[in-house]
Structure formats: structure tokens, C-alpha cells
mmCIF file of the N, C-alpha and C atoms, coordinates in Angstrom:
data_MODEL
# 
_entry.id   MODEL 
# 
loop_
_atom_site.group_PDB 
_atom_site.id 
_atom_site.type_symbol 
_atom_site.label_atom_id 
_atom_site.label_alt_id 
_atom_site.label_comp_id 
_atom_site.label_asym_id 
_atom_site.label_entity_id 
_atom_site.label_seq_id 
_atom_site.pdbx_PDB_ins_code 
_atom_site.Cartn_x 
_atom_site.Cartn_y 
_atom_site.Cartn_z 
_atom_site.occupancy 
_atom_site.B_iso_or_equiv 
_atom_site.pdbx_formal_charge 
_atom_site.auth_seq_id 
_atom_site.auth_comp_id 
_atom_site.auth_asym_id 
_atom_site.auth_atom_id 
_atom_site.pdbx_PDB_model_num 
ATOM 1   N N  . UNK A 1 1  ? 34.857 47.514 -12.443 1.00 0.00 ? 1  UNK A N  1 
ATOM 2   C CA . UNK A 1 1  ? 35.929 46.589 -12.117 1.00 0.00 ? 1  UNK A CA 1 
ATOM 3   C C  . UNK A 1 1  ? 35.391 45.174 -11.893 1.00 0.00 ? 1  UNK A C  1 
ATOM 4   N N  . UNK A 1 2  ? 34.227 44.810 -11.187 1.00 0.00 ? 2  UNK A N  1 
ATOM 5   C CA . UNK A 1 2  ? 33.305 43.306 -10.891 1.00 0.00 ? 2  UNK A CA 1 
ATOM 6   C C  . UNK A 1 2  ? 33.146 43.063 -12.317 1.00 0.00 ? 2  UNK A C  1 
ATOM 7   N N  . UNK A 1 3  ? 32.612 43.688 -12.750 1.00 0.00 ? 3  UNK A N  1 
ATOM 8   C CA . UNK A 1 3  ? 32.311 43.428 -14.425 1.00 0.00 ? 3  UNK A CA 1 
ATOM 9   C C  . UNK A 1 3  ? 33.782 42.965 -15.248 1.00 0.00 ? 3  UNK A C  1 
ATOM 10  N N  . UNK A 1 4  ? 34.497 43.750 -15.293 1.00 0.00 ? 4  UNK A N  1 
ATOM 11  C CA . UNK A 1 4  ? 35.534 43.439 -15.789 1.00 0.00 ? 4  UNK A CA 1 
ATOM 12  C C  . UNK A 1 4  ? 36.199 41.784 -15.148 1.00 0.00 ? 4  UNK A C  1 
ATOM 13  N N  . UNK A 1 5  ? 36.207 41.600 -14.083 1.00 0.00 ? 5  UNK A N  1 
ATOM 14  C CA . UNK A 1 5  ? 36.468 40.647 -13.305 1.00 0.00 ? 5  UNK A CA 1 
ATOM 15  C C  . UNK A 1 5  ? 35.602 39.450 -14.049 1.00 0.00 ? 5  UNK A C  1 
ATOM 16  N N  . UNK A 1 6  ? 34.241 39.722 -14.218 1.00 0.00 ? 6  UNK A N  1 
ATOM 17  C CA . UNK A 1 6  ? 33.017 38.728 -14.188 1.00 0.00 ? 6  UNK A CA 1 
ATOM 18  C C  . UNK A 1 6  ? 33.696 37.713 -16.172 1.00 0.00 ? 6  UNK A C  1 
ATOM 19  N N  . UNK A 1 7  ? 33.806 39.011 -16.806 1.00 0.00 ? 7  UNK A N  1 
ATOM 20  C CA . UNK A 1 7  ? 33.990 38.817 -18.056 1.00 0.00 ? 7  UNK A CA 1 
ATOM 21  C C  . UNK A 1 7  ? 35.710 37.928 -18.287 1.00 0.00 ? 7  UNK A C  1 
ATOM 22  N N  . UNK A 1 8  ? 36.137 38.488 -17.471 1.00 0.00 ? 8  UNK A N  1 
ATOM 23  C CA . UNK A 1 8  ? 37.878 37.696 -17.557 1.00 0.00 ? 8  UNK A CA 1 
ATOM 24  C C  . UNK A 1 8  ? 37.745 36.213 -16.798 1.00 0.00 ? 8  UNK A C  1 
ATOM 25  N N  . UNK A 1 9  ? 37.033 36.212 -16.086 1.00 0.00 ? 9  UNK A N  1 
ATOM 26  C CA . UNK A 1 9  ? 36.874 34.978 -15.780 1.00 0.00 ? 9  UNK A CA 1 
ATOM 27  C C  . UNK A 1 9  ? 36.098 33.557 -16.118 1.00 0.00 ? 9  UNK A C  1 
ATOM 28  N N  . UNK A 1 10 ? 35.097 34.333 -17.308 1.00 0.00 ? 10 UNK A N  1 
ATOM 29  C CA . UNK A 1 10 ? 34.396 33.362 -17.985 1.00 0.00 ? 10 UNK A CA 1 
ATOM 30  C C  . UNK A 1 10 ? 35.330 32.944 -19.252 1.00 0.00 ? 10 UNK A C  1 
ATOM 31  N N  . UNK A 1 11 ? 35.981 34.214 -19.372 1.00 0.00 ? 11 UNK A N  1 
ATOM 32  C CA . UNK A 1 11 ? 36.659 33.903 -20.761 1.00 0.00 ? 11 UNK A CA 1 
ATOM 33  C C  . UNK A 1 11 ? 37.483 33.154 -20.500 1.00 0.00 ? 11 UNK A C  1 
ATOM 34  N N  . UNK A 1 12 ? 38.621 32.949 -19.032 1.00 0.00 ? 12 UNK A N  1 
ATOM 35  C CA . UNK A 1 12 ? 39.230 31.907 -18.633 1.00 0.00 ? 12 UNK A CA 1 
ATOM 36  C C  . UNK A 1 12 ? 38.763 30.357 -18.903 1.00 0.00 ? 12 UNK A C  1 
ATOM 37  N N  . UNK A 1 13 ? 37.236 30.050 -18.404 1.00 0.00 ? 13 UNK A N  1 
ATOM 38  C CA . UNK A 1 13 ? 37.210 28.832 -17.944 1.00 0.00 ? 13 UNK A CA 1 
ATOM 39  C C  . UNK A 1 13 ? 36.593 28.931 -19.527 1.00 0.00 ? 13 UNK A C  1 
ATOM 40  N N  . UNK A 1 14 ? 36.054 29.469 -20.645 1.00 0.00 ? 14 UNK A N  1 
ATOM 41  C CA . UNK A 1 14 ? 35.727 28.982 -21.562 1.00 0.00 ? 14 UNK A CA 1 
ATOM 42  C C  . UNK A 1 14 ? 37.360 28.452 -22.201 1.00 0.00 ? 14 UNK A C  1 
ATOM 43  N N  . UNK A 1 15 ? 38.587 29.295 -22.157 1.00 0.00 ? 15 UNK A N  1 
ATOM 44  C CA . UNK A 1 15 ? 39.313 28.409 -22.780 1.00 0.00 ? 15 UNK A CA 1 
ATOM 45  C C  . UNK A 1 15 ? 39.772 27.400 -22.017 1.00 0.00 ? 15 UNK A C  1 
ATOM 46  N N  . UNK A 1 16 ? 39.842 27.402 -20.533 1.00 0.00 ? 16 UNK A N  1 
ATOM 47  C CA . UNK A 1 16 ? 40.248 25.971 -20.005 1.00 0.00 ? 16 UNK A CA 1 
ATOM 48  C C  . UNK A 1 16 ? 39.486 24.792 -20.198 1.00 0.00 ? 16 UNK A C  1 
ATOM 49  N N  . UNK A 1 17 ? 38.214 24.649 -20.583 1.00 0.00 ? 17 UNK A N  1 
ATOM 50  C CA . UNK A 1 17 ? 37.552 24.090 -21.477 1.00 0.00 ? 17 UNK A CA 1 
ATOM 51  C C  . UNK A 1 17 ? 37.389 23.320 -22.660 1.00 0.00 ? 17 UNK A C  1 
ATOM 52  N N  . UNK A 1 18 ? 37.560 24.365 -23.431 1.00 0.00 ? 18 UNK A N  1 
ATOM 53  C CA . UNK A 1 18 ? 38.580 24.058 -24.979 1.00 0.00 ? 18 UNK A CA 1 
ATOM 54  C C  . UNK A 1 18 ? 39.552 23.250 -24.802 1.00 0.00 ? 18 UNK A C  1 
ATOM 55  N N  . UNK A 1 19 ? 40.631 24.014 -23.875 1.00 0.00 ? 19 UNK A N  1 
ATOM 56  C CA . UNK A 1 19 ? 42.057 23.369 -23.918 1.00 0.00 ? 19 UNK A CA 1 
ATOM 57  C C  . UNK A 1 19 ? 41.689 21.801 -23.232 1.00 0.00 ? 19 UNK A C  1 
ATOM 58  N N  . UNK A 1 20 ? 40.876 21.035 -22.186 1.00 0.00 ? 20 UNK A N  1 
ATOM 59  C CA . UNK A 1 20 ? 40.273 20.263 -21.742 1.00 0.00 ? 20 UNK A CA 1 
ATOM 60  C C  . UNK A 1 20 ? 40.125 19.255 -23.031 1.00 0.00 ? 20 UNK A C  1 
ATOM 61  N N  . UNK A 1 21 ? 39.012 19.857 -23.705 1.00 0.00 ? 21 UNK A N  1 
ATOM 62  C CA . UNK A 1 21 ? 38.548 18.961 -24.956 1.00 0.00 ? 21 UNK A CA 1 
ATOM 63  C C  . UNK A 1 21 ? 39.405 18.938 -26.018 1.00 0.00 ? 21 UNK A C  1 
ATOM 64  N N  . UNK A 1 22 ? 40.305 19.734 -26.586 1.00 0.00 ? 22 UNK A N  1 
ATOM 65  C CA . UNK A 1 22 ? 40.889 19.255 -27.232 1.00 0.00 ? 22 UNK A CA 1 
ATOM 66  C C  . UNK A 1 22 ? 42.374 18.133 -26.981 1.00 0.00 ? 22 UNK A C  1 
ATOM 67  N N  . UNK A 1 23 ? 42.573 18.162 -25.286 1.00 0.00 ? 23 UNK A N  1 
ATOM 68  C CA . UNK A 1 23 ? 43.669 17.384 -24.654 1.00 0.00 ? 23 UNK A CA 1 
ATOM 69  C C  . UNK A 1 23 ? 42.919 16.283 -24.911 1.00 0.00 ? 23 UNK A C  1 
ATOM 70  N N  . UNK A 1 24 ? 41.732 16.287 -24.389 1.00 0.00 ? 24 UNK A N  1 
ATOM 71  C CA . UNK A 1 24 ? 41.205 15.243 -24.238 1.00 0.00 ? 24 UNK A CA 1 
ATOM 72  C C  . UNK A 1 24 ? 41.376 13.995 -25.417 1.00 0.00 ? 24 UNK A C  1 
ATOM 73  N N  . UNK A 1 25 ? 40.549 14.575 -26.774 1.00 0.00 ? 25 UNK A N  1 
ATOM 74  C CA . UNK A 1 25 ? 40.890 14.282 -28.135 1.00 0.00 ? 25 UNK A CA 1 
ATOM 75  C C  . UNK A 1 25 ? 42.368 13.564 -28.366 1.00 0.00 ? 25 UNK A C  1 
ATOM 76  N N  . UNK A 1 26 ? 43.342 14.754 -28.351 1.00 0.00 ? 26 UNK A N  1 
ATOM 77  C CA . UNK A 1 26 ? 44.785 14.051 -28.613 1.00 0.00 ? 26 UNK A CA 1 
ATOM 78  C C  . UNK A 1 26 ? 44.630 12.937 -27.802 1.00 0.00 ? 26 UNK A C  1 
ATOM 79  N N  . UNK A 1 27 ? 45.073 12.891 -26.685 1.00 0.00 ? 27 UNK A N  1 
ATOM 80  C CA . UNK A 1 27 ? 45.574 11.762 -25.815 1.00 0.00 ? 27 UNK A CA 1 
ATOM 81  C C  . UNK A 1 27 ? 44.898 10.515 -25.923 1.00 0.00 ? 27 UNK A C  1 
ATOM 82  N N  . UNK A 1 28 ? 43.464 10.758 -26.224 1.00 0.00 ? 28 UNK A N  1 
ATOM 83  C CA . UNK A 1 28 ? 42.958 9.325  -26.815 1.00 0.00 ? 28 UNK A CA 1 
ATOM 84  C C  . UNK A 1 28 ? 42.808 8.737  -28.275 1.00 0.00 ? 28 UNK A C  1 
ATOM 85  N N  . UNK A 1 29 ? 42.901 9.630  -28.732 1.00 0.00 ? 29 UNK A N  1 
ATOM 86  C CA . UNK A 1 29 ? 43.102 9.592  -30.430 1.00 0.00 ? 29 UNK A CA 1 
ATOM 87  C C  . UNK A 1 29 ? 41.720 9.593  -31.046 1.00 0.00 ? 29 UNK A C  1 
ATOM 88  N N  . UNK A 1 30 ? 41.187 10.321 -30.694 1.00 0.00 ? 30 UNK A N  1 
ATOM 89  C CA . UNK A 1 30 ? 39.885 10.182 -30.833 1.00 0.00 ? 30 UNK A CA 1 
ATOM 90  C C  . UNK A 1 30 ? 39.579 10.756 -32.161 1.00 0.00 ? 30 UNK A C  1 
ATOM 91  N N  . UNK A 1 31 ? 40.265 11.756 -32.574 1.00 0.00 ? 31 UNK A N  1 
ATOM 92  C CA . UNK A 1 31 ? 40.151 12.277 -34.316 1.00 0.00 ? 31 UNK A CA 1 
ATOM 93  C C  . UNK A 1 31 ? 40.189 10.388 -35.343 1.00 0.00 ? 31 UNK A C  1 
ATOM 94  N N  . UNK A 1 32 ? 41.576 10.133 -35.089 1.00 0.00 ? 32 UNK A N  1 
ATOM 95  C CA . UNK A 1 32 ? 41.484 8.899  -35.485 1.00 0.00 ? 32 UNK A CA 1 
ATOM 96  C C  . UNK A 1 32 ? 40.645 7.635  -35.500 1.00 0.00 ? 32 UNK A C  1 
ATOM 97  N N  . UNK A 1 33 ? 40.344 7.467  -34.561 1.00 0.00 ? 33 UNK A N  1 
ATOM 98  C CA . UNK A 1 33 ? 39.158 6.712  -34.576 1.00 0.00 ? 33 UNK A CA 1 
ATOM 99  C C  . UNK A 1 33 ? 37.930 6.469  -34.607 1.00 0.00 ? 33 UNK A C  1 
ATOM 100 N N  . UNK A 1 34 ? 37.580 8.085  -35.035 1.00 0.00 ? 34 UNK A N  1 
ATOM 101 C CA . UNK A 1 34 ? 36.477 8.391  -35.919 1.00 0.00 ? 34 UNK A CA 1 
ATOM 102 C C  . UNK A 1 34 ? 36.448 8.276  -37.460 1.00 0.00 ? 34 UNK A C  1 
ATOM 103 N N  . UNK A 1 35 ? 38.131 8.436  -37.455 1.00 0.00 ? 35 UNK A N  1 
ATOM 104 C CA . UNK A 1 35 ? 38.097 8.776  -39.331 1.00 0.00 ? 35 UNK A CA 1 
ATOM 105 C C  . UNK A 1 35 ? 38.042 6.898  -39.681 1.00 0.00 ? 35 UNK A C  1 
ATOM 106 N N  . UNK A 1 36 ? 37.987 5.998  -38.972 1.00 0.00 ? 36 UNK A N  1 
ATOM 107 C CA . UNK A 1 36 ? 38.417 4.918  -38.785 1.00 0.00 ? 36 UNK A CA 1 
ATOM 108 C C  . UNK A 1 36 ? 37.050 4.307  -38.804 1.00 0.00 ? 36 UNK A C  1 
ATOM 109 N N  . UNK A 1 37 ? 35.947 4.719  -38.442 1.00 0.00 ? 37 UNK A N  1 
ATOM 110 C CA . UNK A 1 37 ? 34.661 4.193  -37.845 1.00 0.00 ? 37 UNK A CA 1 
ATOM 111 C C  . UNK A 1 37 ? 34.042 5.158  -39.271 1.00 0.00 ? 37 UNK A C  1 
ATOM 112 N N  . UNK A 1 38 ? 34.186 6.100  -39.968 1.00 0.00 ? 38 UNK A N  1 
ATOM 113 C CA . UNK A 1 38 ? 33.563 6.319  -41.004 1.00 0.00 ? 38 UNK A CA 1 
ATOM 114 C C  . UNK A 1 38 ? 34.014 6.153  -42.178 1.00 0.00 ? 38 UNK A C  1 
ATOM 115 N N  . UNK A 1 39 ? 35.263 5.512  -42.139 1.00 0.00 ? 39 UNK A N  1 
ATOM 116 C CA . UNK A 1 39 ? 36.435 5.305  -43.654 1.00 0.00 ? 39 UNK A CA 1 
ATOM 117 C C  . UNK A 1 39 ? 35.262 4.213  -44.445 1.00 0.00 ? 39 UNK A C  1 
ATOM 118 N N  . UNK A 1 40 ? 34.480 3.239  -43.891 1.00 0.00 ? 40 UNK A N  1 
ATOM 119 C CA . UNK A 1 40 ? 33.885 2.321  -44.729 1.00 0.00 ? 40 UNK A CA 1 
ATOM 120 C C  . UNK A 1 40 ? 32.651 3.102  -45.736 1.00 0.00 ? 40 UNK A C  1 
ATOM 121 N N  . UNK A 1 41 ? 32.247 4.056  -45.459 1.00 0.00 ? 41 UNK A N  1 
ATOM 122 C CA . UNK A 1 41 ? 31.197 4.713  -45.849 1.00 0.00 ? 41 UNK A CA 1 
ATOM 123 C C  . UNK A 1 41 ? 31.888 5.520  -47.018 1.00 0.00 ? 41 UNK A C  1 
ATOM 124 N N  . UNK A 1 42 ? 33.395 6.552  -46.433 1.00 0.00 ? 42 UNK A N  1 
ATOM 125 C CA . UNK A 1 42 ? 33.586 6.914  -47.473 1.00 0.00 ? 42 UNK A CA 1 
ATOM 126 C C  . UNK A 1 42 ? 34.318 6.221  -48.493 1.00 0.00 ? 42 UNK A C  1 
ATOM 127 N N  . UNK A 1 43 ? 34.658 4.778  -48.061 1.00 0.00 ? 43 UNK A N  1 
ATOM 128 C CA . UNK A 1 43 ? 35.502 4.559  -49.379 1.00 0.00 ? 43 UNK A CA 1 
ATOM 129 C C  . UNK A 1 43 ? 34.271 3.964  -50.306 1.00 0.00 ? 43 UNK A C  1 
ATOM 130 N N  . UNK A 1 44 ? 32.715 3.392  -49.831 1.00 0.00 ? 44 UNK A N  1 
ATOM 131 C CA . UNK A 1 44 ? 31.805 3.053  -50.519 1.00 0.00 ? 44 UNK A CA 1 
ATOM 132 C C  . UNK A 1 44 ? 31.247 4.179  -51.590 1.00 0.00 ? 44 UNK A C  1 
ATOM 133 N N  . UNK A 1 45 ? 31.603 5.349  -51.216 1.00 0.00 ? 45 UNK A N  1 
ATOM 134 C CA . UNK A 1 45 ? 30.825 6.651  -51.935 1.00 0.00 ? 45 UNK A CA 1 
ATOM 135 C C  . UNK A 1 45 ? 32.016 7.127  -53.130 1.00 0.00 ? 45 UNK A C  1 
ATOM 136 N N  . UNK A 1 46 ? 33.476 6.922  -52.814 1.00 0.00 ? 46 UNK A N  1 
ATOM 137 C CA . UNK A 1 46 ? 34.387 7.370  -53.454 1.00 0.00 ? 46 UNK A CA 1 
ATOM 138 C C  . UNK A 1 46 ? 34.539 6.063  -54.944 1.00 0.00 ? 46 UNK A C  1 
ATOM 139 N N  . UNK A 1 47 ? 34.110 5.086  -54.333 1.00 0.00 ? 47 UNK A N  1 
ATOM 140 C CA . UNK A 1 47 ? 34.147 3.797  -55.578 1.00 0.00 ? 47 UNK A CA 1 
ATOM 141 C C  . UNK A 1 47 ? 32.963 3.813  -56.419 1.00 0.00 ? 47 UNK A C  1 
ATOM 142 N N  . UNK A 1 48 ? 31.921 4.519  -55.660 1.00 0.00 ? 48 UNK A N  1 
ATOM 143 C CA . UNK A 1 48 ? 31.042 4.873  -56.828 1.00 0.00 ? 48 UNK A CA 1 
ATOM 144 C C  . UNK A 1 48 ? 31.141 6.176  -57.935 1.00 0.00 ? 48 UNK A C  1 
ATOM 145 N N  . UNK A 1 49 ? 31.743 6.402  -57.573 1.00 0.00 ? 49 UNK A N  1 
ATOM 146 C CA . UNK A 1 49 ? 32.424 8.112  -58.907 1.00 0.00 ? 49 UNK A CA 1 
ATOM 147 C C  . UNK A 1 49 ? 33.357 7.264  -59.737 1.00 0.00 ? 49 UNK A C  1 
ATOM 148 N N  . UNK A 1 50 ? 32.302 7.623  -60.884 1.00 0.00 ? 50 UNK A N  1 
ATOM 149 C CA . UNK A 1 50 ? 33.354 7.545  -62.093 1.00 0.00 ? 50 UNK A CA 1 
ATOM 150 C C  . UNK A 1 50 ? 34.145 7.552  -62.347 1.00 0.00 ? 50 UNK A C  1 
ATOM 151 N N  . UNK A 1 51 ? 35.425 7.423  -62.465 1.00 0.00 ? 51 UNK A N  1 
ATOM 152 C CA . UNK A 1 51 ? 36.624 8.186  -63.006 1.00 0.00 ? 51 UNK A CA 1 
ATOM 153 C C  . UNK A 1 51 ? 36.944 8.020  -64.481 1.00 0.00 ? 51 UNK A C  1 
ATOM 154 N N  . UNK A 1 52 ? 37.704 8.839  -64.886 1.00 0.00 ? 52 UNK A N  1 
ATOM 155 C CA . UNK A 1 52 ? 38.386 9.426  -66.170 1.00 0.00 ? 52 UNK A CA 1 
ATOM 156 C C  . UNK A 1 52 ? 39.779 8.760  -66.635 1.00 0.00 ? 52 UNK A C  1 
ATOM 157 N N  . UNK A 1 53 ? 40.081 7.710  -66.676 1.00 0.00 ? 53 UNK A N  1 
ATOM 158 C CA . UNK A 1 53 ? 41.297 7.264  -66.426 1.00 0.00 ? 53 UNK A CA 1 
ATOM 159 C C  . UNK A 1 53 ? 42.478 7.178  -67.319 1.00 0.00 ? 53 UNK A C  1 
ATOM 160 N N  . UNK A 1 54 ? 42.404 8.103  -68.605 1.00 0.00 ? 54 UNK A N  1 
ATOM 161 C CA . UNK A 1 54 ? 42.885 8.225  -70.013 1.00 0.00 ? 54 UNK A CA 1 
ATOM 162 C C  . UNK A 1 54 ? 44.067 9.531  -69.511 1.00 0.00 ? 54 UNK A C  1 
ATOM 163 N N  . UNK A 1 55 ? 45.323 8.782  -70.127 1.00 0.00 ? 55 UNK A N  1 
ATOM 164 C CA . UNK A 1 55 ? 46.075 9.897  -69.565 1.00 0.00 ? 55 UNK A CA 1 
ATOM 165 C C  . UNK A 1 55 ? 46.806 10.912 -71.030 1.00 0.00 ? 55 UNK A C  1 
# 
């Protein structure tokens, strides 16, 4: 039963955790302003590919 106890309660705070970091994320927009801080890199790599442009 301690065991059982020991294991339900880690598994708790591992998802209150999760749920933590991913609140965290939303509310500051933090997905976004990463894709924002690396968009210059990928639009430099995407203008170097060739394209095919014959329709």
C-alpha cells in the first residue's frame, strides 16, 4: 500500500509539472517566439532550394 502510495504520487507531481510547463509556454507565447527568433535561418535555407517552377 506505501508503495502504491509512493508511485501515485510521483506520477502526480510528474504531471503537475508538465501541466506547469506547458501553462507556462501558452501564457507567454513562448512556442511563438521561438518560431520568430529562428524564421530568419529558415527562410535563408528554404531560398536556397531550387525550385521547379514549370507548371
Amino acid at each position: 500500500m506505501l508503495m502504491l502510495r509512493k508511485i501515485l504520487l510521483k506520477l502526480l507531481l510528474v504531471i503537475f509539472v508538465l501541466f506547469a510547463a506547458t501553462f507556462t509556454v501558452y501564457f507567454f507565447n513562448l512556442d511563438m517566439k521561438l518560431t520568430a527568433l529562428i524564421e530568419p535561418w529558415l527562410l535563408k535555407h528554404y531560398d536556397k532550394i531550387e525550385r521547379d517552377t514549370h507548371l
